[in-house]
Phi, psi and omega in degrees: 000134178278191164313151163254096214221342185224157145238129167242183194192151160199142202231135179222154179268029173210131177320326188282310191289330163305327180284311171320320181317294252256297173282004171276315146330296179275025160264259211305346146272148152283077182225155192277121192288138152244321170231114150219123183189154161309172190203131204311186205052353180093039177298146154251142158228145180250149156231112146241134187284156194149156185302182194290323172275344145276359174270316165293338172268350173287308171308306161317290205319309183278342175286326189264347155264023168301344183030042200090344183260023157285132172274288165223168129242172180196143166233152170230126196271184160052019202289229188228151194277337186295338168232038154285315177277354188273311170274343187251007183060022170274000191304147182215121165267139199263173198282298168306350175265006172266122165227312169234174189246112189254172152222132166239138156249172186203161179290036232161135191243339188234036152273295231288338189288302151001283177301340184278333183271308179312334170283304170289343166233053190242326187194155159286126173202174179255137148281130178230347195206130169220115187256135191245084155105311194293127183071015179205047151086016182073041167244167185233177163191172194229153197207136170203168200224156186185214171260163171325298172318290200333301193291304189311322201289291184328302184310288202306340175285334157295337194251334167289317170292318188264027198267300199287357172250000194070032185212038192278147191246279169212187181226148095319116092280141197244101193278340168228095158283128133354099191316330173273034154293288216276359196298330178256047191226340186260000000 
């Protein structure tokens, strides 16, 4: 697998069109499929991974046969190594590593990656959960866990990029949470 060092999306309002985004993307980059699945309202999204300049040529690509039906694109360069498994839900958490709980949501399903990257390298924390859309309305949100400080620095640092697009929905921190907040990550 190659490096991951960037992430892109393209977010589109049509089904169809989103599987043209998707291949076109992965025709024209040497980039990793990370996400492509529908997203509530009746959305598409590609997410994919890969060095920066092929994540960026991927992204133009698949945004230019979008045909009116682009939504967002977005590319994040340098992104934290920490949310890459954080989106594909593979983070498995151990019992001693939940300790406070932070959350952000935001209006906006490929902001939350952004946000999710501004967090994780705002503090140690685990990034554990970067949720894209499904089932909650095309909205996204992100969960992380640390010590108190951490977890506050993190949020607000999450909460500040999408504070800064409008599209902050809400914030959490949970400083003793309750173990089954985490039962399905433990």
């Amino acid at each position: 697998m190659m490096a991951l060092e960037a992430i892109g999306l393209v977010e589109v309002s049509s089904i169809a069109r989103g599987h043209e985004v998707e291949d076109t993307m992965l025709k024209t980059a040497a980039v990793t499929l990370l996400v492509a699945r529908t997203i509530c309202s009746g959305k598409y999204i590609v997410v994919v991974g890969g060095d920066v300049e092929a994540v960026k040529s991927g992204v133009e690509a698949g945004a230019a046969v979008a045909e009116g039906t682009l939504i967002e694109q977005r590319v994040i360069p340098r992104v934290h190594p920490g949310v890459f498994p954080a989106i594909s839900g593979s983070v498995e958490l151990r019992p001693e590593e939940a300790r406070a709980l932070g959350v952000v949501e935001t209006f906006s399903a490929s902001s939350i990656i952004e946000c999710a990257d501004a967090a994780a390298k705002a503090a140690d924390v685990i990034l554990f959960r970067v949720h894209l859309a499904m089932a909650v309305g095309g909205k996204g949100f992100f969960s992380c866990t640390g010590d108190v400080a951490a977890v506050r620095a993190a949020v607000e640092a999450g909460a500040r990029i999408a504070a800064e697009d409008g599209i902050l929905v809400g914030t959490a921190v949970i400083p003793a949470p309750r173990p089954e907040l985490f039962e399905e990550y433990i």
